[in-house]
C-alpha positions as CSV (number, residue, x, y, z in Angstrom):
1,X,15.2,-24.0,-24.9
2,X,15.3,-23.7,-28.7
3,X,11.9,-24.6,-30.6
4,X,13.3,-27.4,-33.2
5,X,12.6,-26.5,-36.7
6,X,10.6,-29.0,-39.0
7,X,13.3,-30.8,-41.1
8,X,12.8,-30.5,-45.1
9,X,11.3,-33.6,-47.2
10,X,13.8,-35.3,-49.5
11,X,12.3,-35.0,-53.0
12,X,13.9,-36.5,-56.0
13,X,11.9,-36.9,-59.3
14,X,13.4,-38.0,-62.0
15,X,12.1,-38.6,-65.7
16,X,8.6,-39.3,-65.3
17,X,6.0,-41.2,-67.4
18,X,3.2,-39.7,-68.2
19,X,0.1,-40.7,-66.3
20,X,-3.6,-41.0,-67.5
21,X,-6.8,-41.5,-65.6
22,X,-7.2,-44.8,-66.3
23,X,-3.9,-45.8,-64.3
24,X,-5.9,-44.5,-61.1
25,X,-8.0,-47.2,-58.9
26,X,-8.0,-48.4,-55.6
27,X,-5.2,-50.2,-54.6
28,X,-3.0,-49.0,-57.1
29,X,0.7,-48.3,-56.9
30,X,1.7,-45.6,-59.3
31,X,5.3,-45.1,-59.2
32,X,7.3,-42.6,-61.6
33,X,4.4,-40.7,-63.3
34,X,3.4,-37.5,-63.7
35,X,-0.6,-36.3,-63.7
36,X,-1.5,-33.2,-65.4
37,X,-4.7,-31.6,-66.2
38,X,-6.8,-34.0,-64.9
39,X,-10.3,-34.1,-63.5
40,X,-11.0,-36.8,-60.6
41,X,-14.5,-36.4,-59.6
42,X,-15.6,-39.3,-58.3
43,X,-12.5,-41.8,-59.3
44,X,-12.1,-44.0,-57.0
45,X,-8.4,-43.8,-55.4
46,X,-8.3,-45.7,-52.4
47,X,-5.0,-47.3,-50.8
48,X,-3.6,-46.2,-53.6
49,X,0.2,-45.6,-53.4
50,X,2.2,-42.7,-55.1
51,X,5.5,-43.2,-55.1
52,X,7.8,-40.2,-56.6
53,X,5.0,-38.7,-58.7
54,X,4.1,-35.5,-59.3
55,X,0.5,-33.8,-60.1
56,X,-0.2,-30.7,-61.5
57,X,-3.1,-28.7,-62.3
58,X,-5.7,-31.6,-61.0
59,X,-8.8,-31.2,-60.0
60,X,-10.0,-33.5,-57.2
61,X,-12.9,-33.2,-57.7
62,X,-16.4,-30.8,-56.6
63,X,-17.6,-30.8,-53.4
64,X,-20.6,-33.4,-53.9
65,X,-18.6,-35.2,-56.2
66,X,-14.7,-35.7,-55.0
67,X,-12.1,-38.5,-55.7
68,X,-11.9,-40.8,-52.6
69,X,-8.3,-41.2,-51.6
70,X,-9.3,-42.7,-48.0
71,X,-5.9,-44.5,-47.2
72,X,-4.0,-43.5,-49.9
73,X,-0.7,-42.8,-49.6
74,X,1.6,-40.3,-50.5
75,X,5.6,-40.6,-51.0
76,X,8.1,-38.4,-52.6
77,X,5.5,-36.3,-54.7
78,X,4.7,-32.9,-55.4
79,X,1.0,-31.8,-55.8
80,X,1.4,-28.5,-57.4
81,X,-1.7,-25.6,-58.5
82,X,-4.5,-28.0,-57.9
83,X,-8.0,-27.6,-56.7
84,X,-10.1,-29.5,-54.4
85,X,-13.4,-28.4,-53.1
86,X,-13.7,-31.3,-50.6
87,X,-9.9,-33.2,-50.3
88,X,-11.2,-36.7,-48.7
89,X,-8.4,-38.5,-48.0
90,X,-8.8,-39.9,-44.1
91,X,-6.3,-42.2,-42.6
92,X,-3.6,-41.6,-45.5
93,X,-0.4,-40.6,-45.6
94,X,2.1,-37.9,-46.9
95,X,5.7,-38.6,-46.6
96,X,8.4,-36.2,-47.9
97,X,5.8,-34.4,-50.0
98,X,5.3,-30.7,-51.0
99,X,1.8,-29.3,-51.6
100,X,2.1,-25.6,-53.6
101,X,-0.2,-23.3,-55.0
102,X,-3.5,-25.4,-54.3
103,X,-6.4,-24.4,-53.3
104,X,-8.6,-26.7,-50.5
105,X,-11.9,-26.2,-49.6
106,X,-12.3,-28.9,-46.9
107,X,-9.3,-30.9,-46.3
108,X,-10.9,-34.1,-44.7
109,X,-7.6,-35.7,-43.8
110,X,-8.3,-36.6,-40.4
111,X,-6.2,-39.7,-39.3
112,X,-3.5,-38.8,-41.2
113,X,0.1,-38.9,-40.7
114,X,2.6,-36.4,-42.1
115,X,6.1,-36.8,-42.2
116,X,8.7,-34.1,-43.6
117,X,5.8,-32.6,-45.5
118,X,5.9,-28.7,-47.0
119,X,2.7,-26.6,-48.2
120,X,3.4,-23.4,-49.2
121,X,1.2,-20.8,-50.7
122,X,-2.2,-22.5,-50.6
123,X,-5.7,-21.3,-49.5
124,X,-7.4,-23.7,-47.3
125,X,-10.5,-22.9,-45.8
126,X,-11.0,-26.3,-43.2
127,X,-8.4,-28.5,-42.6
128,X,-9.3,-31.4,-40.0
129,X,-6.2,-33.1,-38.9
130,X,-7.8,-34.5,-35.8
131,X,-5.8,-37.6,-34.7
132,X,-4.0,-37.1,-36.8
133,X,0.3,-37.8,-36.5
134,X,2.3,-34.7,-37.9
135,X,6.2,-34.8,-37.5
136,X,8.7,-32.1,-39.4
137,X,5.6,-30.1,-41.0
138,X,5.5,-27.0,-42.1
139,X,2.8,-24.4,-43.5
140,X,4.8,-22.1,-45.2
141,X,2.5,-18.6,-46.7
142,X,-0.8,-20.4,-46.6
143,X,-4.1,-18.6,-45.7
144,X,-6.0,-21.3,-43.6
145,X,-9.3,-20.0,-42.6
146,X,-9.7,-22.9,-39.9
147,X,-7.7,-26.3,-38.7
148,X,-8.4,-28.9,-36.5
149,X,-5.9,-30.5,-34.2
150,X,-7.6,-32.2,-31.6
151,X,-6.2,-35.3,-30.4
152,X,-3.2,-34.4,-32.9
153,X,0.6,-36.0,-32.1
154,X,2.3,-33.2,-33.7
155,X,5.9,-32.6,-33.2
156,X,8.0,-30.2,-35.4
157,X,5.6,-28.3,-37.0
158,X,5.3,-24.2,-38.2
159,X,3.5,-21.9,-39.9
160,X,6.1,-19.2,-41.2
161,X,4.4,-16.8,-43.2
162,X,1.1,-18.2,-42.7
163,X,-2.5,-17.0,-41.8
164,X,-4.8,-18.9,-39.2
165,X,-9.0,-17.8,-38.7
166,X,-9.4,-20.6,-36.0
167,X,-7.0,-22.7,-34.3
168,X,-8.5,-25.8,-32.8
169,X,-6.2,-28.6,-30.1
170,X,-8.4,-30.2,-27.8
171,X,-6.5,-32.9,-26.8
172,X,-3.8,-32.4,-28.6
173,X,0.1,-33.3,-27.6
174,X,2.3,-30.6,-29.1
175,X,6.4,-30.5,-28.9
176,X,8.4,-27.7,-30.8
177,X,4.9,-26.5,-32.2
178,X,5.8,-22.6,-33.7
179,X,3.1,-20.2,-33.7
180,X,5.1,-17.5,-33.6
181,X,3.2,-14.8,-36.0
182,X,-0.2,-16.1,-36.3
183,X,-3.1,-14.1,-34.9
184,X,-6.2,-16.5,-34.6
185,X,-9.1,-14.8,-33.7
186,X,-11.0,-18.0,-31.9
187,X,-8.1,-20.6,-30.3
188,X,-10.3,-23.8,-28.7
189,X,-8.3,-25.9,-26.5
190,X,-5.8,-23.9,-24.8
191,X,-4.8,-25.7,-22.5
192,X,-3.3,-28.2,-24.5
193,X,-1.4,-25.3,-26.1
194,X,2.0,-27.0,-24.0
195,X,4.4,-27.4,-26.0
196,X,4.1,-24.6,-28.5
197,X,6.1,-21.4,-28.8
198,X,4.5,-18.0,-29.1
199,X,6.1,-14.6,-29.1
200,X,5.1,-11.9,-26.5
201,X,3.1,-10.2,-28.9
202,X,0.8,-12.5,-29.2
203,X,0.9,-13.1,-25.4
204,X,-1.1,-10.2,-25.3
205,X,-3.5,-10.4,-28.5
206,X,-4.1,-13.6,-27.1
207,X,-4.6,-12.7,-23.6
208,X,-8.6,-12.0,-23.9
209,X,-8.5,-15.5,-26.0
210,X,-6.9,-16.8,-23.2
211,X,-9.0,-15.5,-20.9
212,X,-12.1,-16.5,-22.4
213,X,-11.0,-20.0,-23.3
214,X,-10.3,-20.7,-19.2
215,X,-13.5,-19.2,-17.8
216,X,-11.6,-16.2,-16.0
217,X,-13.5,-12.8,-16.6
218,X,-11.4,-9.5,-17.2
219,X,-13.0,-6.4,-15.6
């Protein structure tokens, strides 16, 4: 059986207007506008909608002091070469979206859901998706130190190109999953590792992973 590949967002912008920080708020909806250069800390964004825009070069904000996108939501956008020590954005959305060049420190986007999504060449260091709904994702030349899974739905999802430190799915229900190429050094939850694809290289880096994750000793 073939693994499925993720299938690519659809993203069309077309002229946009330029957007300020005082058109940000909670419960906004921001359609057609692009942000650039912008600092966030502490705005409040919250089921805000973004509809076709595109941000650049945004700052979301230091750790003690991030924007607060809980429930926002995400459609036809690019984020592009953006920065954000803590990313809090739990139970939002991304939906045809591409994330490039940005760099995360801890992605707190648990309860998510993530549909036809692409990030490409970013540096993550936690990402916690748990219970979170991925479908046609992919993680294309990222470095993500760690990322959380458990109790994730994800269907249609890779990594090509990509580096992962940790790999954690307790819980989780993976279908056409492709791992193929990453070398975790710590995987938690392998036993809910069914429906994912690996190579037979990795069968054996993983095999003392394995191993240890089940209780069986090697002598």
């Amino acid at each position: 059986m073939t693994t499925e590949a993720p299938r690519a967002p659809k993203i069309k912008l077309g002229q946009l207007a330029p957007g300020y920080l005082g058109d940000i708020g909670p419960e906004e909806f921001l359609e057609g506008m692009e942000f650039n250069d912008l600092d966030l800390a502490e705005v409040d964004s919250t089921q805000a909608t973004y509809l076709d825009c595109s941000l650049a070069r945004v700052n979301f904000g230091a750790a003690e002091s991030p924007v607060d996108l809980t429930g926002a939501r995400f459609s036809g956008s690019k984020i592009e070469d953006c920065r954000a020590d803590t990313l809090t954005m739990p139970r939002g959305s991304l939906i045809h979206t591409e994330i490039s060049g940005t760099r995360i420190g801890a992605g707190v986007v648990h309860d998510n859901v993530w549909e036809k999504v692409v990030v490409s060449n970013c540096r993550i260091s936690y990402l916690n998706l748990r219970v979170a709904k991925l479908i046609d994702v992919e993680f294309r030349d990222c470095v993500i130190d760690e990322i959380d899974l458990d109790r994730a739905k994800a269907n249609r999802v890779s990594f090509p190109g990509s580096t992962v430190g940790v790999l954690q799915c307790e819980g989780a229900a993976l279908g056409n999953v492709d791992l193929r190429g990453l070398q975790p050094h710590k995987i938690s939850g392998v036993h809910s590792l069914r429906g994912a694809t690996i190579d037979e290289m990795q069968m054996m880096l993983f095999a003392e992973l394995f191993a240890s994750e089940l209780g069986i000793r090697v002598e």
